[in-house]
N, C-alpha and C positions, 0 to 999 in steps of 0.2 A: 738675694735670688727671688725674693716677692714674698716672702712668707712674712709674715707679723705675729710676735708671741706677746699676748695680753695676759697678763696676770693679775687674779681679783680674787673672790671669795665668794661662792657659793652657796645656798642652801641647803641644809641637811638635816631634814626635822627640825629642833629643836636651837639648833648648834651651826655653824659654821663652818666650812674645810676651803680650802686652798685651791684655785685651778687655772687652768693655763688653756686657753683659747689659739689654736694655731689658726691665725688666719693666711689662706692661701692662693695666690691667683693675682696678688696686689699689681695693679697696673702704675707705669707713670703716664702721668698727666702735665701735658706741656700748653701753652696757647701761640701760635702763630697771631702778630700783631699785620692785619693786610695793608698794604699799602693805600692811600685816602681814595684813589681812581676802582679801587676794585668794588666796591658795596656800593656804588649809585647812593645817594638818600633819595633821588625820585624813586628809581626800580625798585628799592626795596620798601619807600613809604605805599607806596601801590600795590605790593605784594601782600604788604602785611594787612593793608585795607580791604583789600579783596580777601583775605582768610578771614578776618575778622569777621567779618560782614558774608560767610559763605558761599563767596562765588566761586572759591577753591576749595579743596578739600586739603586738608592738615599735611596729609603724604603728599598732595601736589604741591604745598606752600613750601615744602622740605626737598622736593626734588626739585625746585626751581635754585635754591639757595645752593644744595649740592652742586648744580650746572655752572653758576655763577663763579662758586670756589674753586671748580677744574681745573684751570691753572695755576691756581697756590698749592692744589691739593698733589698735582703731579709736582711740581717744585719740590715740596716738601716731601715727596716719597722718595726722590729720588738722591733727597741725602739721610734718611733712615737704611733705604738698601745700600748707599755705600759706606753705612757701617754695619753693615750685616743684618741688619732689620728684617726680621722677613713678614713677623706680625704684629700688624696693627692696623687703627682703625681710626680714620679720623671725620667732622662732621663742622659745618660753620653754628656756634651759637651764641647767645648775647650773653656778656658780660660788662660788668660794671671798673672802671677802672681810676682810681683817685689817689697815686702817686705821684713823684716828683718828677720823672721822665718826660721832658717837651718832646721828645718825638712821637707819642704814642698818647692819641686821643683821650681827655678825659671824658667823665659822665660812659652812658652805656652803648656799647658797639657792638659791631659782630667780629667775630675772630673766628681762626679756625684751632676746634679742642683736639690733641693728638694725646692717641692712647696707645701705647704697648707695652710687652712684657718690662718687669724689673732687672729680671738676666741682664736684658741686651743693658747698653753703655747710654749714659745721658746725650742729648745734643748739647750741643756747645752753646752758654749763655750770651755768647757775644754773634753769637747766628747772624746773618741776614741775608738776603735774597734781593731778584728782580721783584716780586711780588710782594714780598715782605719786609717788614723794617727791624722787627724784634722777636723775641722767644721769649715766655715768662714761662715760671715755673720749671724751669727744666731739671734744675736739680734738688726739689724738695724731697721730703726724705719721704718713706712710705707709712711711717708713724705719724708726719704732719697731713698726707694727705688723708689719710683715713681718719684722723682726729675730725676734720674740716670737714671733710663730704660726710660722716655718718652725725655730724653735728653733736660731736661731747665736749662739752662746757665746762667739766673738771669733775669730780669722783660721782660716780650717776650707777645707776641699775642700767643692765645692759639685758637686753634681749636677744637671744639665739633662736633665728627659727627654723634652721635647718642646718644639723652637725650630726658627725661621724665618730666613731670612737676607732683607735687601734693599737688593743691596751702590750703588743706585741713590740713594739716598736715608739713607745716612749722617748719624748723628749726633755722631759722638766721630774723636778722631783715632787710636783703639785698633788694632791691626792685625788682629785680628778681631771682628766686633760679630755679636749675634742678638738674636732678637724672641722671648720669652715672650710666649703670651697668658694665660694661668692662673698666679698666683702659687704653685700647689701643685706645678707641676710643680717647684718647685727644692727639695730636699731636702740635708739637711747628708750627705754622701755617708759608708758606713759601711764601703768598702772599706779592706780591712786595708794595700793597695799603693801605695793614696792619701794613706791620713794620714800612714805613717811618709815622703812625699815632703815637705819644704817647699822651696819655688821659692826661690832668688836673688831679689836687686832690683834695677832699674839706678837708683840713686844721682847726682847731678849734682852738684857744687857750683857757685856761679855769685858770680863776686866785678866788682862794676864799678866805672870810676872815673868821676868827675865833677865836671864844673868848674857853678860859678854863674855865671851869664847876671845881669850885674849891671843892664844893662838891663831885662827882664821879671823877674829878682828869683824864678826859678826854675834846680833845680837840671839841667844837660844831660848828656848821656850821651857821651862819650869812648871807651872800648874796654871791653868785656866779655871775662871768659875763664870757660872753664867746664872743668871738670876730671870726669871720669865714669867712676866704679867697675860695671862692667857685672855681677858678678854677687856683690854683697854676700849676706852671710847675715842674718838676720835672728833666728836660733835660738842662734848659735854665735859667738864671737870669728874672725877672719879671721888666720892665721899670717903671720905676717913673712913665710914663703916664698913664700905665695900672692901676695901684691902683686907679684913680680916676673912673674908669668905670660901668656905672653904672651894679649891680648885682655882683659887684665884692666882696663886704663888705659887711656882715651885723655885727650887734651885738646883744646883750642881757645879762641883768642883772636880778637878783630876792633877794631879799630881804626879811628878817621876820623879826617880833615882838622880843625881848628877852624876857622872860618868867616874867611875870608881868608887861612887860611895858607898852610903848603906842608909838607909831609914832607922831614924832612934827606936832604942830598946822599946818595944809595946807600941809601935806607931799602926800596928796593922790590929792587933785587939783593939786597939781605943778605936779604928775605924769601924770596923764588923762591928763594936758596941753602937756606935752612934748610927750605923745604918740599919739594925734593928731597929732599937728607936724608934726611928723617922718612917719605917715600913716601906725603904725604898732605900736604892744606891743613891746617897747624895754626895759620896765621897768616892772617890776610884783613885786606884795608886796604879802606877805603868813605871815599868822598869826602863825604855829609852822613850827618848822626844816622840820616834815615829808613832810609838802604840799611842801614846798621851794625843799626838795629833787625831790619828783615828777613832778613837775613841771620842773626841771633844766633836769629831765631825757626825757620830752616831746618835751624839744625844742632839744637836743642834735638827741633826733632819728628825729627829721625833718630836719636838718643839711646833715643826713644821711653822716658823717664825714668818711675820710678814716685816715684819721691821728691825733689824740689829744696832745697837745704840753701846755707846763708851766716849770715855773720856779719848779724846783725840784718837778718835776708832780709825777715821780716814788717813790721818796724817802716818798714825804709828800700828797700831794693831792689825787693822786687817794688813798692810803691807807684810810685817812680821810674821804675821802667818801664810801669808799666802807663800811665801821667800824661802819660811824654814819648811813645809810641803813637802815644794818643789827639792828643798836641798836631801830632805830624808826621805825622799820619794815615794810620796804616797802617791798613788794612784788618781788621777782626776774624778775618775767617779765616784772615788770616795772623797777629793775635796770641794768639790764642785756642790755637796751636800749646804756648804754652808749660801747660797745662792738656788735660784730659783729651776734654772737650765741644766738638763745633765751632761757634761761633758766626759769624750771619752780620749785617752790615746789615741794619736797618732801612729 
């Protein structure tokens, strides 16, 4: 519906936190390829000579183009309105084109760029018209368009220069979230104090065990432990020395009951002993699956993790977990914890 959820990390003092950029407003962008009779190369090498060389003014060189395109431009409005289109906005500009398509002119052309809401429905890739021959772009995603037009080249400082907060109505579990209304306002930020910074990661690993339910002939969920590197690198190897430091590690484990059974004699003293110790709960015991889930989802969102890692975490674990959840029905917004977005019932 046009909205785009970026998630990054922050500055705060010293440290780090988690945030979620709701961008809102995302247009799609499509290009009309015009037919070779519509752009002159005389009319338009003379137009653009005469702007060049200011014997027109920039608005007059732009209103001549608009006039030119009138006929592609009504063409093409009038299969947006009969799919319900009601806004948008479209303008002839030069583009570059270096694909394998012989219909549709190499080197740089004019075309006409078409913008409206994400709601409405894409046009059809195989489009064409009396005026037109082609459609590009019509069904890129709103992630690809925004990576492309705000020019991010892969993990960069981003700059926000106009956002909203509305801490009421929350979408992610990020510990700070904002509201962009304009995709332009985010820019690849070109502070020299910014780039030579790259943030830490907080890292999880998450290993579980599980027995089969040979009766429903599905796999159940027994004790999780997760292990959490708070401030990995991501640029740099990590020294031996470093792992010893303190806040560099924590852990935790949770454990339940099997269904009838009981916990060995002394199993809950030997706990309470070892999590004095340790000046924290690193052990938790849960009498069914469901608490043991919820709970594995309460320390996961206190980790506030950017990255979760395991031995065939994709193929088996998170399935496993997301499965047993759903079957002992915890709540989404409390499983949803393990993931960035808060999800709610239906």
């Amino acid at each position: 519906m046009g909205n785009l959820y970026l998630f990054g990390k922050v500055k705060t003092g010293s440290t780090y936190s988690s945030c979620c950029v709701i961008v809102k407003n995302m247009q799609r962008c499509a290009y009309a390829i015009p037919n070779a009779s519509l752009f002159h190369n005389e009319i338009i090498m003379k137009l653009e000579k005469d702007a060049e060389e200011s014997r027109i003014s920039p608005t007059a060189f732009r209103a001549k183009l608009q006039e030119i395109a009138s006929g592609l431009k009504t063409e093409i409005a009038k299969q947006l309105l009969d799919r319900n289109v009601s806004s948008f906005s479209m303008a002839p500009v030069k583009r570059k084109y270096a694909f394998e398509l012989s219909d549709i002119p190499s080197g740089e052309n004019y075309v006409l760029k078409i913008n409206y809401p994400f709601k409405d429905p894409p046009l059809p890739s195989d489009l064409k018209g009396e005026l037109f021959s082609a459609l590009l772009g019509t069904h890129n995603s709103a992630l690809e368009l925004f990576l492309v037009k705000r020019k991010i080249k892969g993990p960069s400082w981003l700059s926000v220069s106009k956002f909203s907060t509305c801490p009421a109505q929350r979408v992610s579990w990020c510990k700070f979230e904002v509201i962009v209304d304009c995709p332009k306002d985010i820019q690849v930020s070109t502070s020299s104090k910014n780039v030579a910074e790259i943030p830490p990661v907080v890292v999880t690993a998450i290993n579980m065990k599980t027995i089969v339910n040979e009766k429903q002939n599905v796999n159940e969920i027994v004790s999780a432990s997760i292990i959490c590197c708070h401030k990995a690198k991501i640029d740099t190897p990590i020294l031996a020395s470093e792992w010893m430091r303190p806040g560099m590690l924590s852990h935790f484990t949770v454990v339940r009951k099997l269904d009838g059974g009981i916990f060995p004699m002394g199993f809950a003293k030997e706990i309470n002993d070892r999590n004095s110790k340790a000046g924290s709960n690193i052990i938790s015991i849960e009498s069914s699956e469901r608490a043991l889930l919820n709970r594995l989802m309460i320390e996961l969102h206190k980790l506030d993790s950017d990255v979760l890692v395991g031995h065939n975490i994709s193929g088996f674990d998170l399935d496993v977990l997301l499965h047993r959840a759903q079957a002992c029905r915890v709540p989404s917004n409390m499983w949803s914890k393990i993931g960035r977005l808060k999800l709610c019932d239906a």
